[in-house]
N, C-alpha and C positions, 0 to 999 in steps of 0.2 A: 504494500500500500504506500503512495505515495502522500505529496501531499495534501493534505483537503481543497478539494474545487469548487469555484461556484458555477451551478449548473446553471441557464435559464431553461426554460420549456414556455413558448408560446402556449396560448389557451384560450381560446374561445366556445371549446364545449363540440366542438363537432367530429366527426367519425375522424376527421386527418390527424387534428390536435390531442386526442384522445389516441392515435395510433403511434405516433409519435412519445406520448407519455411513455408508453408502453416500451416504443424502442428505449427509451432513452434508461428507464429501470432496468432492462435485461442486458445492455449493453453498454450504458456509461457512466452510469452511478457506484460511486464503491462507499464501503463505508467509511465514514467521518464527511463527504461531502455535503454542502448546502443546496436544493433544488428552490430556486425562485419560479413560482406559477405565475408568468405574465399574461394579466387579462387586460384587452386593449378593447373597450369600452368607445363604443358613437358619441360624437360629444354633442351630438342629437339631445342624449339622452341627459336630463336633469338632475340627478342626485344631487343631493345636499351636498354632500363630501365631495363633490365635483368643486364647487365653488372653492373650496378649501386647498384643494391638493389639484388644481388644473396644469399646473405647471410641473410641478417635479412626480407625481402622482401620487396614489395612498402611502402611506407607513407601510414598514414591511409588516404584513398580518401573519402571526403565528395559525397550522396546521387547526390547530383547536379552535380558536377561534373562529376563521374561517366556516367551518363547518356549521356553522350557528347560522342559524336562516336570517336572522335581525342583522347580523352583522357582513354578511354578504347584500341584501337586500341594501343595506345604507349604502352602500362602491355601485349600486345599480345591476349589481350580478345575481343568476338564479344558481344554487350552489347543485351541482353534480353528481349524485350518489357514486355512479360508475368511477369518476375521477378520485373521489373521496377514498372509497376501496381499493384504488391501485397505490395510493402515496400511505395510507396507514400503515400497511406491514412492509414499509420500507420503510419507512420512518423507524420503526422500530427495531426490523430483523438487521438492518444494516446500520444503525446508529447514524440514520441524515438525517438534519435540520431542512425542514420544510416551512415553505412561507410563501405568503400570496405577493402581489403589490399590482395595482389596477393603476390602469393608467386612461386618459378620455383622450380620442383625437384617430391620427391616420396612423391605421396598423405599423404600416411600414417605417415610417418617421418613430414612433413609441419603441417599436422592438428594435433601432437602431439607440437610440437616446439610451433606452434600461441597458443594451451589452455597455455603452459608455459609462453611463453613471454607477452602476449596482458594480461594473469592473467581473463581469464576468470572464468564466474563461472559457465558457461555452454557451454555445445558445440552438436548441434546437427546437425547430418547427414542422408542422406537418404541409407539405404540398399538395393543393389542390387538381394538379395534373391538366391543369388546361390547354387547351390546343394552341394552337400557335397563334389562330388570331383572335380567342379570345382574352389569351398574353396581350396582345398589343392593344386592344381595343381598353379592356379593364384593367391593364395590369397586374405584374404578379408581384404579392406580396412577399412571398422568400427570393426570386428573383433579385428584387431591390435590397433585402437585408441582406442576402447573399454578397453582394456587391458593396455594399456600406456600412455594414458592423463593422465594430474594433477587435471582435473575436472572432474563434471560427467558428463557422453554422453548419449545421447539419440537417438538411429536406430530407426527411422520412416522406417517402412516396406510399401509395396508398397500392399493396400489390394490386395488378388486373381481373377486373372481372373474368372468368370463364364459363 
């Protein structure tokens, strides 16, 4: 074991980000590292805690915490059972500190800023797998972090349907 890393994991709640979790437990988490759960929040969306933390984003929110519906609800998030259950017995079987921190605004600009500021030393996300013009037209968000982190990133792609 080397020594302790700070992970991030994109998060948004959907089949990629969720698959990705996944990678990243089975394959780059050891123990003593820290997994930051980054949720990058519509700045559509009003929370109260929006107003407070728009800039640098929430406090980093402990595992426990987190799971409390009151206290996810205030960051403007609906909390994850599936997500909850993959980070508990890694938190514990492996001794990593887990933690939330939400951030409001554009995906790709947020998950560039958190590798900056939180000084990760990794940051992995899940890939949408979009076609080539729908890349161009909407943009891809690991694309862009790909290319603009200060760490290295890792697109877990989502295997092929068959």
């Amino acid at each position: 074991m080397g020594k302790a890393r700070i992970i991030g994991i994109g998060m948004d709640y959907s089949a990629t980000s969720k698959i990705a979790l996944k990678w990243a437990i089975d394959n780059l988490i050891e123990e003593g590292d820290t997994i930051i759960i980054i949720h990058v929040v519509s700045s559509k969306l009003e929370p109260t805690s929006k107003q407070l933390f728009e800039d640098t984003g929430s406090p980093l929110i402990p595992l426990d915490e987190f799971k409390q519906i009151n206290v996810s609800k205030y960051y403007g998030l609906n909390p994850d059972k599936e997500v909850i259950d993959m980070l508990e017995p890694v938190a514990k079987l492996k001794k990593v500190t887990v933690v939330s921190k939400v951030y409001w605004g554009d995906a790709r600009e947020k998950l560039c800023d958190a590798a900056e500021s939180l000084k990760l030393d990794s940051l992995v996300i899940g890939g949408r797998g979009l076609g080539v013009l729908k890349r161009v037209l909407l943009g891809s968000v690991s694309n862009y972090v790909v290319q603009n982190a200060t760490c290295p990133v890792t697109v877990v792609k989502t295997s092929p349907q068959k």
